[in-house]
C-alpha positions as CSV (number, residue, x, y, z in Angstrom):
1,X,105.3,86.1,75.5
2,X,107.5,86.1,78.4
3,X,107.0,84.2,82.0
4,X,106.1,87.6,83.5
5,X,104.1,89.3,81.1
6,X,102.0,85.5,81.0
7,X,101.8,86.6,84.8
8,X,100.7,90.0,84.1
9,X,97.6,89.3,82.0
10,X,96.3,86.6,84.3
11,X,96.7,89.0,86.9
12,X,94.4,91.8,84.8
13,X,92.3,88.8,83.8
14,X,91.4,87.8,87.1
15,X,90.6,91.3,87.9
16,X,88.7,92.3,85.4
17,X,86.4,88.8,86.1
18,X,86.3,90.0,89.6
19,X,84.6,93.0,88.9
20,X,81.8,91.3,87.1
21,X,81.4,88.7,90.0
22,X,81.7,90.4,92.7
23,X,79.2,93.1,93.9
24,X,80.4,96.2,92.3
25,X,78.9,99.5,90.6
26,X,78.5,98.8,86.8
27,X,80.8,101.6,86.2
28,X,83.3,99.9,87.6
29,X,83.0,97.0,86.3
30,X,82.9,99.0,82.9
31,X,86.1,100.9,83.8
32,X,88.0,97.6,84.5
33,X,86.6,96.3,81.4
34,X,88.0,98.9,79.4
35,X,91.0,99.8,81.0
36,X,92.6,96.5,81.2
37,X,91.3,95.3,77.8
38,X,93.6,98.3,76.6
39,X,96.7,97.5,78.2
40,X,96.7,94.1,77.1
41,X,95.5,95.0,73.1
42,X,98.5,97.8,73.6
43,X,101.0,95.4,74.9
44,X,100.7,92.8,72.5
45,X,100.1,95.1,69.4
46,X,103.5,96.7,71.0
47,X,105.6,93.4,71.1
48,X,103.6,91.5,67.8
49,X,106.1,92.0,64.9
50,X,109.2,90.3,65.8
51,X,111.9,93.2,64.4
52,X,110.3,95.1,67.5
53,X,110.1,92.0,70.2
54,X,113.9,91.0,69.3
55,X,115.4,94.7,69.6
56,X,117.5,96.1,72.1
57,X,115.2,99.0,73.3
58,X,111.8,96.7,73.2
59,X,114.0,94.4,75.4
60,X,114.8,96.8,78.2
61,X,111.0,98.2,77.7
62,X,110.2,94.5,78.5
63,X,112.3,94.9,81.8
64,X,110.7,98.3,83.0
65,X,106.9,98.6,82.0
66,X,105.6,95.9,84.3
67,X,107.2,98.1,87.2
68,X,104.4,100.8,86.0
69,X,101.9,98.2,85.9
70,X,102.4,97.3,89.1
71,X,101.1,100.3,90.3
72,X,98.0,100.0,88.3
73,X,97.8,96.5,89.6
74,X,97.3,97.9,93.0
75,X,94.7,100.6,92.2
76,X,92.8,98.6,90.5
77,X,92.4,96.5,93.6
78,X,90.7,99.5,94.9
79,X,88.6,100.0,92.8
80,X,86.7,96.7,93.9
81,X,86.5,98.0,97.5
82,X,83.4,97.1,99.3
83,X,81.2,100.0,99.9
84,X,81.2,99.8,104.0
85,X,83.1,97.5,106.3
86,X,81.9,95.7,108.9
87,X,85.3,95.5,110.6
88,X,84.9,92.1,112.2
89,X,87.9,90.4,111.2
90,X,89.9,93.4,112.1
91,X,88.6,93.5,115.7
92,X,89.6,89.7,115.9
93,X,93.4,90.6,114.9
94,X,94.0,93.5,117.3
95,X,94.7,90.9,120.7
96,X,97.6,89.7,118.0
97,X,98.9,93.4,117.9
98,X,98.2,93.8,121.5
99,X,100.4,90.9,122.5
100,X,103.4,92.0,119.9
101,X,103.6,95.4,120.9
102,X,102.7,95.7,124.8
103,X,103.4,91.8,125.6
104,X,106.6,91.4,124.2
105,X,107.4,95.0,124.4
106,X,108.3,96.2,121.0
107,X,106.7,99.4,121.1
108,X,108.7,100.6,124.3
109,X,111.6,99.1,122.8
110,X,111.0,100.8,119.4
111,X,110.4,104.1,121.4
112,X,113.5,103.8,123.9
113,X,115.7,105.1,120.7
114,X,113.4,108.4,120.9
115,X,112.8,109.6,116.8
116,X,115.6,107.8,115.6
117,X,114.4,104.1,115.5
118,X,110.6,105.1,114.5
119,X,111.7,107.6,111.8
120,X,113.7,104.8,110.6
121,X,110.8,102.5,110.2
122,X,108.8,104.8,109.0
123,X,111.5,105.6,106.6
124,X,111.7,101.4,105.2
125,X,107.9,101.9,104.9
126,X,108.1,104.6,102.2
127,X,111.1,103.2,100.1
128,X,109.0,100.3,99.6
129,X,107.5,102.0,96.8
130,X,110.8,102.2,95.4
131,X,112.0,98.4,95.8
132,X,111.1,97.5,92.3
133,X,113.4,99.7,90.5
134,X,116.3,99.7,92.9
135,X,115.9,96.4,92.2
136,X,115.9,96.5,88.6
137,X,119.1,99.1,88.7
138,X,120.9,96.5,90.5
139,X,120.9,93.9,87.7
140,X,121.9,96.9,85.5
141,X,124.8,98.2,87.2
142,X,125.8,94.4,87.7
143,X,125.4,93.6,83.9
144,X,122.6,91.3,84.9
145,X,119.8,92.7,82.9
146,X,119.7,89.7,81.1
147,X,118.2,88.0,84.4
148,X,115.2,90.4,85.1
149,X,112.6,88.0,83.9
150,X,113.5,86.1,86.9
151,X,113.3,89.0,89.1
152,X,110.4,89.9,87.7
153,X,108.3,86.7,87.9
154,X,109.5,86.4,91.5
155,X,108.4,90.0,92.7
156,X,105.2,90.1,90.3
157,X,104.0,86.4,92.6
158,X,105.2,88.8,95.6
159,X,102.6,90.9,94.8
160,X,99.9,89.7,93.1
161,X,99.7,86.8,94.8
162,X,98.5,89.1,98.0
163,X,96.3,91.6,95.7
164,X,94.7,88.4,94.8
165,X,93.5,88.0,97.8
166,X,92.1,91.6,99.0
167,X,88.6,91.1,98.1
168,X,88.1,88.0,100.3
169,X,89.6,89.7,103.1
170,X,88.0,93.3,103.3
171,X,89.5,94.8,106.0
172,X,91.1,98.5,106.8
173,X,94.2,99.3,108.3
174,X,94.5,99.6,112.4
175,X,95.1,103.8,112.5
176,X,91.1,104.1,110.2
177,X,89.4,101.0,112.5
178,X,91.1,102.1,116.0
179,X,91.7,106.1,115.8
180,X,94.6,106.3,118.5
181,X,94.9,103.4,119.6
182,X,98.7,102.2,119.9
183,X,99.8,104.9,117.6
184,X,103.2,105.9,118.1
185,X,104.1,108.1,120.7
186,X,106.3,110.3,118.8
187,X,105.1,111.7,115.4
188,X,107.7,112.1,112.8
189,X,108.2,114.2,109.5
190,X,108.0,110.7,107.8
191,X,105.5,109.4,109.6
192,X,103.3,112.6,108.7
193,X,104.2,112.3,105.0
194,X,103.5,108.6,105.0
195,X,100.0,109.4,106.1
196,X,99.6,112.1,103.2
197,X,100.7,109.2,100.4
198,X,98.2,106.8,102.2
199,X,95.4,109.9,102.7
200,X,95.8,110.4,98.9
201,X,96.2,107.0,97.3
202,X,95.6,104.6,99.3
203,X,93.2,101.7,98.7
204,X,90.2,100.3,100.9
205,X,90.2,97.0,99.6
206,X,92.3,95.1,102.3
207,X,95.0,94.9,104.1
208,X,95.7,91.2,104.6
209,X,98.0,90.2,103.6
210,X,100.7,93.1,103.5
211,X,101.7,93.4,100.2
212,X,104.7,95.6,101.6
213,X,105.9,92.6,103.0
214,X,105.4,90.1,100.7
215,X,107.1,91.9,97.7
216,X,109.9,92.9,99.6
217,X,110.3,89.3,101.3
218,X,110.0,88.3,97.6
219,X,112.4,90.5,96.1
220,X,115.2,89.5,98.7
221,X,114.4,85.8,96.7
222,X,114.5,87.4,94.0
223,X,117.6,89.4,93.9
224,X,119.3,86.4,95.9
225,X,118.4,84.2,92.2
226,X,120.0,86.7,90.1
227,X,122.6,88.3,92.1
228,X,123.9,85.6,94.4
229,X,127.4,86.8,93.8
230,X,126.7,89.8,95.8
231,X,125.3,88.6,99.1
232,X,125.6,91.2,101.1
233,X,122.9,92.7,98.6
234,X,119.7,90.0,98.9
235,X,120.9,90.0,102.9
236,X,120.6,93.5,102.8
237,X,117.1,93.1,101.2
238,X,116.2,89.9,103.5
239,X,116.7,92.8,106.5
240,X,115.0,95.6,104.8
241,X,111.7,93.2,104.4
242,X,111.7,92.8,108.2
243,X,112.4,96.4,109.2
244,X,109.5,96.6,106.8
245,X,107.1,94.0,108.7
246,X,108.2,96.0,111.9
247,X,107.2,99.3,110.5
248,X,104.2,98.4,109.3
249,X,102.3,97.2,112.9
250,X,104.2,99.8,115.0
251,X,103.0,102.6,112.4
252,X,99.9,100.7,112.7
253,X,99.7,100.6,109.0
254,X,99.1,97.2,109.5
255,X,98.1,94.2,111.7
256,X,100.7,92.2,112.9
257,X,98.7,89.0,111.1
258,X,98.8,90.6,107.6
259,X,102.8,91.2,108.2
260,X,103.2,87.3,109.6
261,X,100.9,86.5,106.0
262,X,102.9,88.3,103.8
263,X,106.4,86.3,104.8
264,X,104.3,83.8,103.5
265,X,103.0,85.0,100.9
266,X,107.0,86.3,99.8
267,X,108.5,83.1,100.6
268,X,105.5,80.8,98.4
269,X,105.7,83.5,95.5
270,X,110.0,82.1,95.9
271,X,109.1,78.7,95.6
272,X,106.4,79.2,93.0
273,X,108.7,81.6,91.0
274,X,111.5,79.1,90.7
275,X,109.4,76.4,89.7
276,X,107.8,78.5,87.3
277,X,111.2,79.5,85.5
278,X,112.5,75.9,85.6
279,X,109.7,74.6,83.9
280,X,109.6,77.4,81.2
281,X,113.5,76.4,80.2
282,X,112.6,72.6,80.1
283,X,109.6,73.4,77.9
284,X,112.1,76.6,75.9
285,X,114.9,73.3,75.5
């Protein structure tokens, strides 16, 4: 079993534990059961016999599934939403919001550039969803692929290590708990579709810590491991995660204390990545 596939079952093993101690519906905690107890009997059965593991196409299949089952990772996080809120931590985190964006003036700054700067943001905040495989393609068209395990363990902590924390944090995202509030003056084409993707498939779980942030802060690590040859591509990354933090408290997808958490989160999923790997080639030597 790979480093990031041992990452992906804890992750649906944690999960599916959750659901059975925390307070939610049996068929929930049936559905988790079921559903993650089938992706991990497929995957193994899949990668058993080693004629299968060792082939070329099971080895880029290695490389791409877990970006799928990232996106089960994070539905299944809703699926362990509390029934009702009671909103108090997210009324303690709006002063923070109030200070970044009035205080030190980054919403009149953001709105001096009229649609251009907040279409822009808005803009980062949906290719987010795309990070992993652009990611991915870059160690292709580089003749890397034989690095994405790293890239992959790095961006999987980026991640999971903030779904992991969603339950304990049940929160909703500033635009639901404050209707209006600081919402940006201008309203955008992206801005209106970004609020159709989050409408539609969204999760009420949490929001702290930003998960956007904390996979993209981790993927600048991570591309910066594999493709250090091409800075100007992790820099490029390293500025896209904090367009990324920006967007998401001006678009008030966000507070700005789950963006600060999730540079945290990215740069300890960096440091526990790498440690990871190195001690998974000592142990392979």
């Amino acid at each position: 079993m790979r480093l990031s596939e041992a990452i992906l079952a804890l992750y649906f093993a944690y999960v599916t534990a959750l659901s059975f101690i925390l307070s939610t519906p049996p068929a929930v905690r049936i559905r988790t059961l079921v559903v993650n107890g089938a992706v991990l009997c497929i995957y193994s059965t899949l990668l058993r016999p080693a004629r299968i593991r060792e082939s070329l196409t099971a080895k880029h299949l290695r490389n791409w599934i877990p970006l799928a089952l990232m996106l089960l990772a994070y539905k299944e996080m809703g699926w362990l939403a509390p029934a009702t809120h009671s909103h108090r931590l997210e009324r303690s985190w709006i002063a923070w919001d109030s200070m970044v964006l009035h205080d030190w003036r980054l919403k009149g700054l953001i709105e001096s550039t009229g649609p251009l700067l907040p279409s822009g943001l808005e803009l980062c905040y949906l290719l987010v969803y795309a990070l992993p495989a652009f990611s991915m393609a870059m160690l292709y068209i580089n003749r890397k692929s034989h690095k994405a395990e790293a890239l992959l363990v790095i961006y999987l902590l980026g991640l999971f290590l903030s779904y992991a924390q969603f339950p304990f944090w049940p929160s909703e995202p500033p635009w639901i708990v404050f209707p209006g509030a600081d919402a940006p003056a201008i309203s955008t084409l992206l801005r209106r579709f970004n609020g159709r993707i989050l409408g539609g498939y969204g999760i009420h779980t949490s929001v702290f810590p930003s998960a956007h942030v904390s996979g993209a802060v981790a993927a600048g690590f991570a591309l910066r491991r594999v493709l250090g040859e091409r800075p100007w591509l992790y820099r490029g990354v390293f500025v896209y995660s904090a367009l990324v933090a920006i967007a998401t408290v001006y678009g008030r997808y966000h507070f700005a204390v789950d963006a600060g958490a999730g540079v945290i989160v990215g740069v300890a999923a960096a440091v526990l990545g790498g440690a990871l790997l190195a001690r998974r080639r000592v142990s392979d030597s």
